[in-house]
C-alpha positions as CSV (number, residue, x, y, z in Angstrom):
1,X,31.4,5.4,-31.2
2,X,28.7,6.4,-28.9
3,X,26.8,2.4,-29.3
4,X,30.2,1.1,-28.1
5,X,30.0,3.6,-25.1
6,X,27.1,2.6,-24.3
7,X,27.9,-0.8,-24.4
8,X,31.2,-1.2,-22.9
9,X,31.1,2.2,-20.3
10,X,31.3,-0.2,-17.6
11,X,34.2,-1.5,-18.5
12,X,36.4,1.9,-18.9
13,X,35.2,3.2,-15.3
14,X,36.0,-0.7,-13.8
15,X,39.7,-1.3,-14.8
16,X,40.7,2.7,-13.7
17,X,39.1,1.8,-10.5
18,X,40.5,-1.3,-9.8
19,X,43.7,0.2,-10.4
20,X,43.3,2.9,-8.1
21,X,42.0,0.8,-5.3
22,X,45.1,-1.4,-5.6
23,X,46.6,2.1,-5.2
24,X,44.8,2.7,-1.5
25,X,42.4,4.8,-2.8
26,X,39.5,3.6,-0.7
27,X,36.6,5.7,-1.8
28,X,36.7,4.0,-4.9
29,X,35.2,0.9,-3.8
30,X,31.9,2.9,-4.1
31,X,32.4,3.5,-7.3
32,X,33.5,0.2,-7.7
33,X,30.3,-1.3,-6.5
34,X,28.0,2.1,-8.7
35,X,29.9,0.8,-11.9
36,X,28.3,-3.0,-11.5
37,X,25.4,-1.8,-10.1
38,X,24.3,0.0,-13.2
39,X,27.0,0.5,-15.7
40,X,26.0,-1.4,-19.6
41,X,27.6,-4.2,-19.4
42,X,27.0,-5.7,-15.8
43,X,23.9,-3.9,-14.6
44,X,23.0,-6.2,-12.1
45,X,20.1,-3.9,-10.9
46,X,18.4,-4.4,-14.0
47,X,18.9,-7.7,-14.2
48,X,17.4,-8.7,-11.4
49,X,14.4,-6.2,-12.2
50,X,13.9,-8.7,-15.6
51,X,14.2,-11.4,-13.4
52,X,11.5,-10.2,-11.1
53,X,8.9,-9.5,-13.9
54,X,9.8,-12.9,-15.4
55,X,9.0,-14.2,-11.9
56,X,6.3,-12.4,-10.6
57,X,4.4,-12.2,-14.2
58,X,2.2,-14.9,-13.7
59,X,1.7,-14.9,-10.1
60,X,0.4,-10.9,-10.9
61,X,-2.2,-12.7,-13.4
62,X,-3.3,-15.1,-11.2
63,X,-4.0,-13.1,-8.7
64,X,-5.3,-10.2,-11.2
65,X,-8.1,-12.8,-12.3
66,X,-8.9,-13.6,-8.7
67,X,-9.8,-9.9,-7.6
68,X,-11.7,-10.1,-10.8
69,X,-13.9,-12.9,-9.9
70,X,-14.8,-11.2,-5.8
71,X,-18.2,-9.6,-5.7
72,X,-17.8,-5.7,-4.8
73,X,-18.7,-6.6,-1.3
74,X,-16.2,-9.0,-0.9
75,X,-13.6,-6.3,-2.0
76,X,-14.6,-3.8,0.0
77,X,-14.5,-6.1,3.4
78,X,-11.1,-7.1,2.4
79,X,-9.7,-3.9,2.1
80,X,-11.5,-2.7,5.5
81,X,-9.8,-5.8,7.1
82,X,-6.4,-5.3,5.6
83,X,-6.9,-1.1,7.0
84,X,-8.2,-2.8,10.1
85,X,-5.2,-5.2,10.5
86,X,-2.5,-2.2,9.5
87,X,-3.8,-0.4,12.5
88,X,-3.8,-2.6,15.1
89,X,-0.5,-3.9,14.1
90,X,1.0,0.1,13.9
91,X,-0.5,0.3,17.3
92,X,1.0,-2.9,19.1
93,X,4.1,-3.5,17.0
94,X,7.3,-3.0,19.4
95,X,9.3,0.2,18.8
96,X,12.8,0.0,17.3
97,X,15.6,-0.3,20.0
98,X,17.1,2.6,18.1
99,X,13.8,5.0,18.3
C-alpha cells in the first residue's frame, strides 16, 4: 500500500483539486501547479533536474579536463580577472527601476 502511494500520490491530490477548482475554489490552482511540480508521478522538477545532468555531464568533463591541463599561474590570473571583472561590473551595472 505505501509503494502505490508513493507512486500514484499525485494522482489522488490532482483529481480533488481539479474538482474543487471547477467548484471556484481558486487557491487551489497552487496546489494544483505543487502537485505536478513534485508529486510521484509527474514531478516535472525532477525531471528536468535528470535532464540537466544528462545535458550538462559532458560539457562538466570537458571543461573539468581543461582546468586540469592550466598551469597554477594560469588559474590563479583567471580567477583574479573573473574577481576583477565581478567588481567593475557591480560597480557600473544600472540599478533596478524598482530599487
Amino acid at each position: 500500500m505505501i509503494n502505490h502511494l508513493k507512486k500514484y500520490l499525485g494522482w489522488y491530490v490532482l483529481v480533488p483539486s481539479v474538482y474543487l477548482i471547477l467548484k471556484g475554489e481558486t487557491e487551489m490552482w497552487l496546489v494544483l501547479l505543487l502537485c505536478l511540480l513534485k508529486m510521484p508521478p509527474f514531478d516535472w522538477v525532477g525531471r528536468y533536474e535528470n535532464w540537466l545532468v544528462k545535458k550538462m555531464q559532458p560539457k562538466a568533463e570537458k571543461m573539468k579536463t581543461w582546468r586540469d591541463k592550466q598551469s597554477k599561474f594560469i588559474k590563479i590570473a583567471l580567477s583574479i580577472g573573473v574577481i576583477i571583472l565581478l567588481i567593475i561590473w557591480f560597480l557600473y551595472a544600472p540599478e533596478c527601476e524598482l530599487c
